[in-house]
gemmi code that builds the backbone of each chain (N, CA, C; Angstrom):
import gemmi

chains = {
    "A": [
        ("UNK", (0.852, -1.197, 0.000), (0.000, 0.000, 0.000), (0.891, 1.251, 0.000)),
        ("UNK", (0.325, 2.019, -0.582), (1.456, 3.897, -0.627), (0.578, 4.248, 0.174)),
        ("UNK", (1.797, 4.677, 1.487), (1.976, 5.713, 2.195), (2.297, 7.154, 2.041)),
        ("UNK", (1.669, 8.213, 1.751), (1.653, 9.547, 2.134), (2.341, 10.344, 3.186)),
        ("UNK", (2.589, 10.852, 2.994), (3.768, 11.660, 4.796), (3.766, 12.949, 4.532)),
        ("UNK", (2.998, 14.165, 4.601), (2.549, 14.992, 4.504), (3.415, 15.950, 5.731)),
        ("UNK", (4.264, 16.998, 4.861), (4.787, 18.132, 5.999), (4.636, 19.433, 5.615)),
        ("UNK", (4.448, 20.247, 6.306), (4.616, 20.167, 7.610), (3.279, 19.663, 7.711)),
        ("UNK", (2.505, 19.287, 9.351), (1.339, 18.996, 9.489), (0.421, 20.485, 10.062)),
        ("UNK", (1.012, 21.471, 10.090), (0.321, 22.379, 10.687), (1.402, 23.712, 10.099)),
        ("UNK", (1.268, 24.621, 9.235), (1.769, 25.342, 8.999), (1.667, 27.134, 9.697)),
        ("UNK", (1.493, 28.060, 10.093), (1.931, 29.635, 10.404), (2.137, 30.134, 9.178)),
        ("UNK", (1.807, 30.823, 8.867), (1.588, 32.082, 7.637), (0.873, 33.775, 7.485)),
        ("UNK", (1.528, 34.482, 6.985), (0.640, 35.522, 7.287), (0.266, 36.020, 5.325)),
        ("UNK", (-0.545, 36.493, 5.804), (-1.601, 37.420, 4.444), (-0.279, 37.252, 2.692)),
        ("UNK", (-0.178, 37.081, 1.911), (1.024, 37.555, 1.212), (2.500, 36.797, 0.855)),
        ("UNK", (2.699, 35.923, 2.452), (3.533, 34.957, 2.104), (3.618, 33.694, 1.332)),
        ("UNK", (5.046, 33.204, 1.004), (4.935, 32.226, -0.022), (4.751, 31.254, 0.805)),
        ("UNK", (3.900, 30.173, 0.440), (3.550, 29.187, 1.793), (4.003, 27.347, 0.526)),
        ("UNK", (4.511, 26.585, 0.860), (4.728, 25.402, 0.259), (4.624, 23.747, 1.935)),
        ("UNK", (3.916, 23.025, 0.668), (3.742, 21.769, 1.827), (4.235, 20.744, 0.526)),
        ("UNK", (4.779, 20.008, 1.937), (5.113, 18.466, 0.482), (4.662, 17.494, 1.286)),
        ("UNK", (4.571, 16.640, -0.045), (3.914, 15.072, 0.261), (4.980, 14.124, -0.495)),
        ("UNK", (5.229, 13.119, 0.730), (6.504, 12.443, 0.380), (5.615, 11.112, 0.067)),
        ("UNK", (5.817, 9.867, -0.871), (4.915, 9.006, -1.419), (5.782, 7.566, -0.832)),
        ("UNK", (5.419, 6.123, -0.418), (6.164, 5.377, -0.151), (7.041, 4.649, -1.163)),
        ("UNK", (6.133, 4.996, -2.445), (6.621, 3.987, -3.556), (6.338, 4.940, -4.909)),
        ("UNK", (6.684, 4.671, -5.933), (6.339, 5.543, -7.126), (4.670, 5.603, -7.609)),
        ("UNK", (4.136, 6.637, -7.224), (2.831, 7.012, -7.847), (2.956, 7.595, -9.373)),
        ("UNK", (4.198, 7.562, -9.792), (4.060, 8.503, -11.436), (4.021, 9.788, -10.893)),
        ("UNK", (2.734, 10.604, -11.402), (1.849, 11.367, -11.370), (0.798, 11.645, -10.974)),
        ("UNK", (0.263, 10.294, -10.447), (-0.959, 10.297, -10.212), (-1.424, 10.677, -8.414)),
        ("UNK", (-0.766, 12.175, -8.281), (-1.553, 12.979, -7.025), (-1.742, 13.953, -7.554)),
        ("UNK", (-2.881, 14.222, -6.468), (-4.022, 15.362, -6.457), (-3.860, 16.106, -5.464)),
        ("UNK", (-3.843, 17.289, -5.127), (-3.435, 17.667, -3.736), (-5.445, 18.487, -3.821)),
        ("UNK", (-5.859, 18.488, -2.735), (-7.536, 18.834, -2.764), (-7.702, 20.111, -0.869)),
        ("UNK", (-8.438, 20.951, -0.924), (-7.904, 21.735, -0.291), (-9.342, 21.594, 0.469)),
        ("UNK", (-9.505, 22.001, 2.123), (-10.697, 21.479, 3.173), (-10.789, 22.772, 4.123)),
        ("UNK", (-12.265, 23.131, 3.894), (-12.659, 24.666, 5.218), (-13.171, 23.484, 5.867)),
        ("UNK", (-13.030, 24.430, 7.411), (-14.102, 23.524, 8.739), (-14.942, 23.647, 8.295)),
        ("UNK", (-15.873, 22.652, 8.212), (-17.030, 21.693, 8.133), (-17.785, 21.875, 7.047)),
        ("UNK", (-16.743, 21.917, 5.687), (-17.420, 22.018, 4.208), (-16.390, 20.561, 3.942)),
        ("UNK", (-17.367, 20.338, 2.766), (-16.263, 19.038, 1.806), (-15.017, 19.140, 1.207)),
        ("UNK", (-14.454, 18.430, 0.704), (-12.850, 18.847, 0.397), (-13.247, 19.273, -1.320)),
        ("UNK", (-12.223, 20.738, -2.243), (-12.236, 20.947, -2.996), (-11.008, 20.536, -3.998)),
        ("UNK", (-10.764, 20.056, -4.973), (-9.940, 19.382, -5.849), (-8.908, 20.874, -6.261)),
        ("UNK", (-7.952, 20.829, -6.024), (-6.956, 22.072, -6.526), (-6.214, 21.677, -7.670)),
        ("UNK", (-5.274, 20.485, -7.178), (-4.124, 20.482, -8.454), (-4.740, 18.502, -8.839)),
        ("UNK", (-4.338, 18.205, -9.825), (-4.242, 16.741, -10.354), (-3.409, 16.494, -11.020)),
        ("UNK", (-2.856, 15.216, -11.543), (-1.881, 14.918, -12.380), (-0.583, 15.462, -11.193)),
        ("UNK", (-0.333, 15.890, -10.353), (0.737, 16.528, -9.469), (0.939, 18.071, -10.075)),
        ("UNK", (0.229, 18.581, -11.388), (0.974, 19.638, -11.630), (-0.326, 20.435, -12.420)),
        ("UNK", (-1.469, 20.022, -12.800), (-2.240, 20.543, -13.426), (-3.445, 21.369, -12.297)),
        ("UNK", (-3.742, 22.161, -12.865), (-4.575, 23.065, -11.815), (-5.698, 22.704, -12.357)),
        ("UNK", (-7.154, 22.834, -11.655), (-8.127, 22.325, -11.862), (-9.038, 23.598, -12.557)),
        ("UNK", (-9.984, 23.773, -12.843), (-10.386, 24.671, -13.959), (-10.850, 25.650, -12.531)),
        ("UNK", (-11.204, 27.099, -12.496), (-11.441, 27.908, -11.631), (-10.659, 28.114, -10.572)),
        ("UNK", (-8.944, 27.078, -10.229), (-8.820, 27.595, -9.134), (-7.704, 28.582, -9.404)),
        ("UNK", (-7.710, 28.957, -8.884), (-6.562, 30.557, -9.053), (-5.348, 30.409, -9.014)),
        ("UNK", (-4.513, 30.952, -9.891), (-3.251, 30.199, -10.637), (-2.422, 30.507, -9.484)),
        ("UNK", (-2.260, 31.091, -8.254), (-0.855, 31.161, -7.350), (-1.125, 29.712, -6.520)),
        ("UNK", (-1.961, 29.288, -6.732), (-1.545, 27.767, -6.394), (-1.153, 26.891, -7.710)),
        ("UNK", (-0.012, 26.409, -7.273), (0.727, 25.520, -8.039), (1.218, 23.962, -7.672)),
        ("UNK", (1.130, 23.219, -8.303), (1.576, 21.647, -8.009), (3.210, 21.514, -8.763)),
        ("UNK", (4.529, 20.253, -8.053), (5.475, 20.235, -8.437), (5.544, 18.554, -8.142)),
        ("UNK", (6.424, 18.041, -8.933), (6.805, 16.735, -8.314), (8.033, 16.307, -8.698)),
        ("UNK", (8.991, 15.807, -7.794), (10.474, 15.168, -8.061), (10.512, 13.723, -7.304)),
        ("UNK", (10.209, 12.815, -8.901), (10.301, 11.633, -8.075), (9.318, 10.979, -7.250)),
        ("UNK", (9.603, 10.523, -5.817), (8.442, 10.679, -4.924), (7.929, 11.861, -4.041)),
        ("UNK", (8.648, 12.916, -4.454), (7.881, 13.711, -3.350), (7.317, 15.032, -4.180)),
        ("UNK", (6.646, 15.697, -4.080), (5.304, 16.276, -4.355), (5.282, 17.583, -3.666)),
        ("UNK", (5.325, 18.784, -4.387), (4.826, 19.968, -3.577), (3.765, 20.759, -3.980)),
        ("UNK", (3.327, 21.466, -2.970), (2.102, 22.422, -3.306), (2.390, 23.830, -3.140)),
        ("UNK", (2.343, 24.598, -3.595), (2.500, 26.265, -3.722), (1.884, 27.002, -3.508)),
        ("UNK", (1.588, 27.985, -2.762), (0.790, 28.877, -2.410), (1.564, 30.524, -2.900)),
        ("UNK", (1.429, 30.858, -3.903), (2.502, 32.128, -4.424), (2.447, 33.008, -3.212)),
        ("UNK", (1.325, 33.980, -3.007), (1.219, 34.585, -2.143), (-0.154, 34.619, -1.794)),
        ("UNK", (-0.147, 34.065, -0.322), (-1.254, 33.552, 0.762), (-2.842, 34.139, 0.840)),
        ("UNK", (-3.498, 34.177, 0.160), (-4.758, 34.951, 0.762), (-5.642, 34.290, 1.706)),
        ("UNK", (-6.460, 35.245, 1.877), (-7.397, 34.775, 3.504), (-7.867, 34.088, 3.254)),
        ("UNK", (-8.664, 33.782, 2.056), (-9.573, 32.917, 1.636), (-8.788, 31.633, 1.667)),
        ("UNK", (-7.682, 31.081, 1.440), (-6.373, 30.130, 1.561), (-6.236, 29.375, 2.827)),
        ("UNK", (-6.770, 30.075, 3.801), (-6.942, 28.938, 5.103), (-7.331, 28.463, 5.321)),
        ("UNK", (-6.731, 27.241, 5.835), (-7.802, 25.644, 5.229), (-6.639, 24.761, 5.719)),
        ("UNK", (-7.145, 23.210, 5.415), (-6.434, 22.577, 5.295), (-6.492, 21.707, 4.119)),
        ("UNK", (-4.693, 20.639, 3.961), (-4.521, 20.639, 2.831), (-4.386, 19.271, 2.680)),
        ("UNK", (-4.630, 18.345, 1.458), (-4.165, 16.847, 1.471), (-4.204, 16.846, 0.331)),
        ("UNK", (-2.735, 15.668, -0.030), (-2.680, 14.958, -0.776), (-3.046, 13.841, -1.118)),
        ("UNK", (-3.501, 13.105, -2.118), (-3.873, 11.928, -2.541), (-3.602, 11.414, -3.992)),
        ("UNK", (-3.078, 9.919, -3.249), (-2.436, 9.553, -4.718), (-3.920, 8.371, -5.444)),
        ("UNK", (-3.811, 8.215, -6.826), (-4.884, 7.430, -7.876), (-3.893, 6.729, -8.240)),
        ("UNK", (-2.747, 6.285, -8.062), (-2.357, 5.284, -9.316), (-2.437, 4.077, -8.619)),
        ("UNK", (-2.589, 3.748, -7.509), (-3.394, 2.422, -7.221), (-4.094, 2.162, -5.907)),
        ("UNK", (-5.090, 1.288, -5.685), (-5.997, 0.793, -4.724), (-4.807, -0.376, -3.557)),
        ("UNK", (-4.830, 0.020, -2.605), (-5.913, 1.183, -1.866), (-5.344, 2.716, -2.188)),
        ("UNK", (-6.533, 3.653, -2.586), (-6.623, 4.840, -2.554), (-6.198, 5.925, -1.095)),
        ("UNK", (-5.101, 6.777, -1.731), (-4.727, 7.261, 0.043), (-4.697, 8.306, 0.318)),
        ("UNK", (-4.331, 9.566, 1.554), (-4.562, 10.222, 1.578), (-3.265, 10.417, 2.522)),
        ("UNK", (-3.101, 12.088, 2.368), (-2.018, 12.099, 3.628), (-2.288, 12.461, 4.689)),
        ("UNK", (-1.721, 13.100, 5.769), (-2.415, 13.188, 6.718), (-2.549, 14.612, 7.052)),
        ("UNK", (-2.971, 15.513, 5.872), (-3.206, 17.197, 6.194), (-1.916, 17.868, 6.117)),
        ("UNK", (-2.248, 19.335, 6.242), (-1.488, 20.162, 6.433), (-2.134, 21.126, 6.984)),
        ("UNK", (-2.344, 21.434, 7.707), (-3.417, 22.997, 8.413), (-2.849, 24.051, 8.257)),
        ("UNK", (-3.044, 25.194, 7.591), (-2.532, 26.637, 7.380), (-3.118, 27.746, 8.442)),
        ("UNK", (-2.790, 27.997, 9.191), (-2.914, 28.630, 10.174), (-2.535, 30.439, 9.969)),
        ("UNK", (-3.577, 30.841, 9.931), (-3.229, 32.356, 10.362), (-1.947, 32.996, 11.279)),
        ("UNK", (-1.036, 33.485, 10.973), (0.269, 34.152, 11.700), (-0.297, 35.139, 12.428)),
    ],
    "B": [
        ("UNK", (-25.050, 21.220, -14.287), (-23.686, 21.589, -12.423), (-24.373, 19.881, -11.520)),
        ("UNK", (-22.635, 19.994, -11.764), (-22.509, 18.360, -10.337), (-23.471, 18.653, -9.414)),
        ("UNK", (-24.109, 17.804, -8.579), (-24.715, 17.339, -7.627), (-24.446, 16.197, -7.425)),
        ("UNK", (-24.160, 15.865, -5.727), (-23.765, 14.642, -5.047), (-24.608, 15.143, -3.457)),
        ("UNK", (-25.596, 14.128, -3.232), (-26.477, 14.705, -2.049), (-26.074, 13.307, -1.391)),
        ("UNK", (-25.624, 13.307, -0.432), (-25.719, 11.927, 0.828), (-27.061, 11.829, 1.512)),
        ("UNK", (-27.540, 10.953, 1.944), (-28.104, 10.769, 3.323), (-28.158, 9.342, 3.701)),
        ("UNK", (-28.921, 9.332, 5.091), (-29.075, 7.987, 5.486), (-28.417, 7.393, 6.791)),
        ("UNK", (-27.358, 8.870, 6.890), (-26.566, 9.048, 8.141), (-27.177, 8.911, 9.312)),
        ("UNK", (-26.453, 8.446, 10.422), (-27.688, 8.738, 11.764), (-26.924, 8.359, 13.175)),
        ("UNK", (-27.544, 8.090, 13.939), (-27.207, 7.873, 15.377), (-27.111, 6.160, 15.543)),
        ("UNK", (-26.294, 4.719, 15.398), (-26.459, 3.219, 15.445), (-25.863, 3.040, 16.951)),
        ("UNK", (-26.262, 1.822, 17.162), (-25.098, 1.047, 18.192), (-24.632, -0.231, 17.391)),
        ("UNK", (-23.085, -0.247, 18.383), (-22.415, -1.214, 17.761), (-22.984, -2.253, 17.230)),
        ("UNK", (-22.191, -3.186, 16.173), (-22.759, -3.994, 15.644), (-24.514, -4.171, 14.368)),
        ("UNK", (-24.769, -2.422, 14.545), (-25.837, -2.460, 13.916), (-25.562, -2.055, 12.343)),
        ("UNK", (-26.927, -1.992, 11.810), (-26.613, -1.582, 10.157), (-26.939, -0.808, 9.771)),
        ("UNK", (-26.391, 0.013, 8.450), (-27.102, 1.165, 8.391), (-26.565, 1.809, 6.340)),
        ("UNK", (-27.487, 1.892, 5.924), (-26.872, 2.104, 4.253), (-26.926, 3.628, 3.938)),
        ("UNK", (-25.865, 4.070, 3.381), (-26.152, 5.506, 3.269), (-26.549, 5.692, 1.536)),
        ("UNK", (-26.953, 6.719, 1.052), (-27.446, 6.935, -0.432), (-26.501, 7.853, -0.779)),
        ("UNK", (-26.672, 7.990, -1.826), (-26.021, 9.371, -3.128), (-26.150, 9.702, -4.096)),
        ("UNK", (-27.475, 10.592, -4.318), (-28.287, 10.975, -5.145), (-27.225, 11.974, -6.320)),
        ("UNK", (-26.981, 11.298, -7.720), (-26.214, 12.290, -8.191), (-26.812, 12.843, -8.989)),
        ("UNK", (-26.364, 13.868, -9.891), (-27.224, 14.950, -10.986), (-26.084, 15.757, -10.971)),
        ("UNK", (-26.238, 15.932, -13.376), (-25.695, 16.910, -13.639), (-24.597, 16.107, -14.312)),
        ("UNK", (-24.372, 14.832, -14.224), (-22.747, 14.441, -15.279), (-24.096, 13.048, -15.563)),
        ("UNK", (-22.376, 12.301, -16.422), (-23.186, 10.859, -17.099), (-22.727, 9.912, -15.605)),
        ("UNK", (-23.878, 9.838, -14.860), (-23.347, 9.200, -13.630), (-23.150, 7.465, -13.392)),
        ("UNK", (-23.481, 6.626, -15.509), (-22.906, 5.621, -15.518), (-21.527, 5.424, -15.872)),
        ("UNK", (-20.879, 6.783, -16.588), (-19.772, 6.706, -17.085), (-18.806, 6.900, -16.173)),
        ("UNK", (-18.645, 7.835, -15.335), (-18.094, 7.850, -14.101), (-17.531, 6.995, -13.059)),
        ("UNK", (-16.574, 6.892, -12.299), (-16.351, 5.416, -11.093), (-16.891, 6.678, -9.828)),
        ("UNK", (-16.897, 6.063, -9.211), (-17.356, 6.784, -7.427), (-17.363, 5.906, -6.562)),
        ("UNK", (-16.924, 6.829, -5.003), (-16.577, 6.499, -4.294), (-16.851, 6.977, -3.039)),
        ("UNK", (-16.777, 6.487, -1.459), (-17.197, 6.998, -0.416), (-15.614, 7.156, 0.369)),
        ("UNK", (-15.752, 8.271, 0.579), (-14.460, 8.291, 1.918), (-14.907, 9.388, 3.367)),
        ("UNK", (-14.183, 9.058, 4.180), (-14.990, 9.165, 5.560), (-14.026, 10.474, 5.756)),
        ("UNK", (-14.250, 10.906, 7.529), (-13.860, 11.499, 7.947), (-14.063, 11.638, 9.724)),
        ("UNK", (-13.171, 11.101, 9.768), (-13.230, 10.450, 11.704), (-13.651, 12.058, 12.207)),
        ("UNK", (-14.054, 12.194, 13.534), (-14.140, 13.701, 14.139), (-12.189, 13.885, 14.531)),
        ("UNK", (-12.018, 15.023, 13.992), (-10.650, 16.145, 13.827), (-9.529, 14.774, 13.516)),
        ("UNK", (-9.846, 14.291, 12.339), (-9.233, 13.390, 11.826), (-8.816, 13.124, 10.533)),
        ("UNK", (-8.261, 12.888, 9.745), (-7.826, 13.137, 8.314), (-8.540, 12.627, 7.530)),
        ("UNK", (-8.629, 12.739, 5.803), (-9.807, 11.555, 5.171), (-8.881, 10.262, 4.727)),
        ("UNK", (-9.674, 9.453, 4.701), (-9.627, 7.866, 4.346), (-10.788, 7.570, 3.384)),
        ("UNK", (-9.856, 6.757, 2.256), (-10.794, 6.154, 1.548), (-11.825, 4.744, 2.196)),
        ("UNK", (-12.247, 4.718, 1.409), (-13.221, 3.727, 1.978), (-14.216, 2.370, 1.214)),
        ("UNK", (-14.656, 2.952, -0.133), (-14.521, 1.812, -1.518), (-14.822, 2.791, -2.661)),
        ("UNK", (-14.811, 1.974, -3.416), (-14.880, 2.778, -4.980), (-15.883, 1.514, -6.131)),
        ("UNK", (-16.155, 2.119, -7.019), (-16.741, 1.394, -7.684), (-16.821, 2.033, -9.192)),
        ("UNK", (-16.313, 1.484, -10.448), (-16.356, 1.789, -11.468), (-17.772, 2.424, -12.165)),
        ("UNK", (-17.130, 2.828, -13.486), (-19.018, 3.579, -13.806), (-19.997, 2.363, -14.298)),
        ("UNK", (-19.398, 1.096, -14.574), (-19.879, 0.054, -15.442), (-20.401, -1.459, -14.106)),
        ("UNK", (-19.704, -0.825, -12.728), (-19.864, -1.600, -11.703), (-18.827, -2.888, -11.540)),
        ("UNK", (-18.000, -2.839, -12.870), (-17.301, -4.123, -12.975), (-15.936, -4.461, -11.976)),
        ("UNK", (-15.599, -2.983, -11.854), (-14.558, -2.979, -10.453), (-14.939, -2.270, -9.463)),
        ("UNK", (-14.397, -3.398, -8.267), (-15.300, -2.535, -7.195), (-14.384, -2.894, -6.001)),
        ("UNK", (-13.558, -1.987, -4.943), (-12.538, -1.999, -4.534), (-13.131, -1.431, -2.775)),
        ("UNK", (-12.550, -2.159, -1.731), (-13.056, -1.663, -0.527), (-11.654, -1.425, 0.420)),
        ("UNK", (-11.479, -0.860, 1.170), (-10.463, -0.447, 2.166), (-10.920, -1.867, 3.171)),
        ("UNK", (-9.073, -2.208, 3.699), (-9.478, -3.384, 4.153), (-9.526, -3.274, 5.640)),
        ("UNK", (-10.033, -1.984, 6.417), (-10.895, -1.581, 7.703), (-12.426, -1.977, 7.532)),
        ("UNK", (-12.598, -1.646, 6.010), (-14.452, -2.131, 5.999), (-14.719, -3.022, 5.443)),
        ("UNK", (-13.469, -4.167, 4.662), (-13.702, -5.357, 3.900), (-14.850, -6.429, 4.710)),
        ("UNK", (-15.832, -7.019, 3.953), (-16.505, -7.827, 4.852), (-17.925, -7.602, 5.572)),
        ("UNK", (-17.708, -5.864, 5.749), (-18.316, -5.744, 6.398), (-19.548, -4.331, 5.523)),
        ("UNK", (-18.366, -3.628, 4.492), (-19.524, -2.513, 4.146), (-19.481, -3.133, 2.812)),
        ("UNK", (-20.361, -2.692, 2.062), (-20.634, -2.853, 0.605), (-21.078, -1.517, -0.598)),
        ("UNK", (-20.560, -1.629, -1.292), (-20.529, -0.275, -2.236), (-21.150, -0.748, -3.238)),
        ("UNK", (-22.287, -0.075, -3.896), (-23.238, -0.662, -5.003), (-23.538, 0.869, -5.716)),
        ("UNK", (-24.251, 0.531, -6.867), (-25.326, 1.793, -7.352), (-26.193, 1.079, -8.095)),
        ("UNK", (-27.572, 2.418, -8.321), (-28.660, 1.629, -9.223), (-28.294, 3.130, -10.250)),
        ("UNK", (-28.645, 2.221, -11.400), (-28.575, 3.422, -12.648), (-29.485, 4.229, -13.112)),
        ("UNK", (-30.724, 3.346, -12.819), (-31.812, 4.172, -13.127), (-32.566, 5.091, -12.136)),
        ("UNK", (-31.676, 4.951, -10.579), (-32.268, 6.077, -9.869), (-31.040, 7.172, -9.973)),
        ("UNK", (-29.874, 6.602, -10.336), (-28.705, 7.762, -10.253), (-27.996, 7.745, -8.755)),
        ("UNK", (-28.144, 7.109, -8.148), (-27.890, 6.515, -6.689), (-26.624, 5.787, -6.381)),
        ("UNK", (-25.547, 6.125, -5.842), (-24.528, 5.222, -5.216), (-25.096, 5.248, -3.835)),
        ("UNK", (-24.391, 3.619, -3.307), (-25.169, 3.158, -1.926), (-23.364, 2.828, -1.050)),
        ("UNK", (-23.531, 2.483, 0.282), (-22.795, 2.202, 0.557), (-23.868, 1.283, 2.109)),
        ("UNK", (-24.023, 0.164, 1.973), (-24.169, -0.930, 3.111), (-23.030, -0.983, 3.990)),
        ("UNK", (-23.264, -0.866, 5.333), (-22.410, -0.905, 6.351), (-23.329, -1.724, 7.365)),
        ("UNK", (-22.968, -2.545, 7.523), (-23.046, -3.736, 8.284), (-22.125, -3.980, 9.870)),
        ("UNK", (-22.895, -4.641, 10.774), (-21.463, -4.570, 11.781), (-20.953, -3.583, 12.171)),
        ("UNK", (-21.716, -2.623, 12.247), (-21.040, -1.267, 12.611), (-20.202, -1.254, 13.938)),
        ("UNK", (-18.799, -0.461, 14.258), (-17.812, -0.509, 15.098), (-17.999, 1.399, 15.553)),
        ("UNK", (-17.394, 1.362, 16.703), (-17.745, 3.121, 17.327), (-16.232, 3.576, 16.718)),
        ("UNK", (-15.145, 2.549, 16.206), (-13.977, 3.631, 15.172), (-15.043, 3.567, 13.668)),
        ("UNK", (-16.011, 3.590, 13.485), (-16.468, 3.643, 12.184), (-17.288, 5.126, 12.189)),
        ("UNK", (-17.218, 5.889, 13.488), (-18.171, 6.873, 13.216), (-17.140, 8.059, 12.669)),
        ("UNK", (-17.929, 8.683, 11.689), (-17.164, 9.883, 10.866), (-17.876, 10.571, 9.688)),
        ("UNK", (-17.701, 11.877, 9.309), (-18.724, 11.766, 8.232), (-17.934, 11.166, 7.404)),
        ("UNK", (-19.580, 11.090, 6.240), (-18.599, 9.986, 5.330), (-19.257, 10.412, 4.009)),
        ("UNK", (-18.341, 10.775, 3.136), (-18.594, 11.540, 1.597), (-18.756, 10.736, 0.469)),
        ("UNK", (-19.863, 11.219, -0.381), (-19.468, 10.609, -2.042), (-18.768, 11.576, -2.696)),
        ("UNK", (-17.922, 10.799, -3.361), (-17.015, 11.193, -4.345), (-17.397, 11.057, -5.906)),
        ("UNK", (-16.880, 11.678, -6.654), (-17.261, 11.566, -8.263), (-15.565, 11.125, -8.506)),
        ("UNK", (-15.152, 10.173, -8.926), (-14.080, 9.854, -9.671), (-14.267, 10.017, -11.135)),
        ("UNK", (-13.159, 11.133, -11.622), (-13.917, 11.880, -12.616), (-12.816, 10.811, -13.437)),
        ("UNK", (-13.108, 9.865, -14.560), (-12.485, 9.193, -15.694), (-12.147, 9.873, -16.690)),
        ("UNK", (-12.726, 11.214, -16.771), (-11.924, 11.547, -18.211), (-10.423, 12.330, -17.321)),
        ("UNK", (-10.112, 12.514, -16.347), (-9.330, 12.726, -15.850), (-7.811, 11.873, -16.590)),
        ("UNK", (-6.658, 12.080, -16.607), (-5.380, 11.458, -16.400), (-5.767, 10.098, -15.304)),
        ("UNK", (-5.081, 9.061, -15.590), (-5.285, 7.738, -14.509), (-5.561, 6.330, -15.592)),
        ("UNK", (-4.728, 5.643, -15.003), (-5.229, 4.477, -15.258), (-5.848, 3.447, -14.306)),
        ("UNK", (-5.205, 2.871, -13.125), (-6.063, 2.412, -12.158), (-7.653, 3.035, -11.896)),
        ("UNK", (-6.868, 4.013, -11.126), (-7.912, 5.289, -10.712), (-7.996, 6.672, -11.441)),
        ("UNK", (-8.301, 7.414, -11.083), (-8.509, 9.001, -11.979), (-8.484, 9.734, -10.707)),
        ("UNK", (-8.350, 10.975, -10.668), (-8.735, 12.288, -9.937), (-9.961, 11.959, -9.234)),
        ("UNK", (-9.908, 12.428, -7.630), (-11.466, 12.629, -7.082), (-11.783, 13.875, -7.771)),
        ("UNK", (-12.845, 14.375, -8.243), (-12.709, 15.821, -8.464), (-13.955, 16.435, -8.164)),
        ("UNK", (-14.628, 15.660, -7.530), (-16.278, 16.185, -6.661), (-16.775, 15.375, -5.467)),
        ("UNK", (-16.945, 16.199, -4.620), (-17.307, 15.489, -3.395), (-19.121, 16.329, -2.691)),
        ("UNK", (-19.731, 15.350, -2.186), (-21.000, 15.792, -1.872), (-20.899, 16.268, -0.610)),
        ("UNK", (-21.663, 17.096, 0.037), (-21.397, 17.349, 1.859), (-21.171, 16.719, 2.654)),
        ("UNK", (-21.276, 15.366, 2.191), (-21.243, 14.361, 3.799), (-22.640, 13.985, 4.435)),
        ("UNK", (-22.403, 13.005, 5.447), (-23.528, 12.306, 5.858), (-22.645, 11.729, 7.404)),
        ("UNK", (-23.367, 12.444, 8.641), (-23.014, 11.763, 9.557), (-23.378, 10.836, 9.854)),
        ("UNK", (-22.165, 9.755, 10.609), (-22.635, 8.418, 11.370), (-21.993, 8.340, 12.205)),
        ("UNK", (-22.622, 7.654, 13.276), (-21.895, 8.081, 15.253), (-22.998, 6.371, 15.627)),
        ("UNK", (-21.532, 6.000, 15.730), (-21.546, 4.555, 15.932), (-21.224, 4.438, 17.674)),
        ("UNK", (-22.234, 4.418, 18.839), (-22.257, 4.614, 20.057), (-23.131, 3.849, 21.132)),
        ("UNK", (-22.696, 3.028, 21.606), (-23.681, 2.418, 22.865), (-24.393, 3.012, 24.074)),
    ],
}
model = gemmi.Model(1)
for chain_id, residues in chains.items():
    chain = gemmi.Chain(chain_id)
    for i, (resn, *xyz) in enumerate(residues, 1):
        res = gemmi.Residue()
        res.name, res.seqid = resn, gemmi.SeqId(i, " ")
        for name, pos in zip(("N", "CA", "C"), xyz):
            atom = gemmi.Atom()
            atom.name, atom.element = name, gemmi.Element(name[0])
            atom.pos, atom.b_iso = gemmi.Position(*pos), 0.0
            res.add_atom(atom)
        chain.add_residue(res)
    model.add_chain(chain)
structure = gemmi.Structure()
structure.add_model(model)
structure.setup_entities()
């Protein structure tokens, strides 16, 4: 099964800053993560797929990267609306996984 | 515009049963695979099963092997998820997913829609 390892797990940021989380994979997924972004007590929204493609409407200072097994997410510069938390998940095989967050926290 | 509505969620005690629904609208919801994944209280998500748009693959996390079952009917537009044997680590909400296939993927594809959720609080 691929394991996910998601850092930091709780991030500090303020308004503007460049904010990045990675997701380290146990075994080779290719390409196949999604990083999907979560407000308290709404459903999770799909951001990046493929590790690098942005999903249609979401706003280009988020960006997806991948080297290998590990995986980053980009936040160019931070807006309010941006706080949330964050997970990765890989599709290239069952069982289907998830990592274990990243929480972006107001500075 | 996607629609994914849950219900069916509720209050069980251990060992009891309980099937949740997922009324979809708005895509071709036979062409599609979908899927349910949970969400423990202040806990991360976990998948939970999946099921192709044709029904022919159908894949369960092996915490609920045995015990839940993932189905749909086509002509109501409905993914189901049977949970059987219910356990008090099983309470969490618990989401449908749209596994979108025209996505990149070969196993699997992109989640790329999820419905609000449906609580279940598995408690003696």
């Amino acid at each position: 099964d691929v394991q996910l390892t998601q850092s930091p797990s709780t991030l500090s940021a303020s308004v503007g800053q460049r904010v990045t989380i990675t997701c380290r994979a146990s075994q080779s997924v290719n390409t196949r993560l999604a990083w999907s972004q979560q407000k308290v007590g709404k459903a999770p929204k799909l951001l990046i797929y493929e590790a690098s493609i942005l999903e249609s409407g979401v706003p280009s200072r988020f960006s997806g990267s991948a080297s290998g097994t590990e995986f980053t997410l980009t936040i160019s510069s931070l807006q309010p609306d941006d706080f949330a938390t964050y997970y990765c998940q890989q599709y290239e095989t069952y069982p289907l996984s998830f990592g274990g967050g990243t929480k972006v926290e107001i500075k | 515009e996607v629609q994914l509505v849950e219900s069916g969620g509720g209050l069980v005690k251990p060992g009891d049963s309980l099937r949740l629904s997922c009324a979809a609208s708005g895509f071709r919801f036979s062409y599609d695979s979908m899927a349910w994944v949970r969400q423990a209280p202040g806990k991360g998500l976990e998948w939970v099963a999946s099921i192709s748009g044709n029904s022919y693959w159908i894949y369960h996390a092996d915490s609920v092997k045995g015990r839940f079952t993932i189905s749909r009917d086509y002509a109501k537009n409905t993914l189901y998820l049977q949970m059987d044997s219910l356990r008090v680590d099983d309470t969490a909400i618990y989401y449908c997913a749209r596994i979108n296939v025209a996505l990149p993927g070969i196993q699997s594809h992109p989640i790329d829609f999820w419905g609000q959720g449906t609580q279940v609080t598995v408690s003696s």
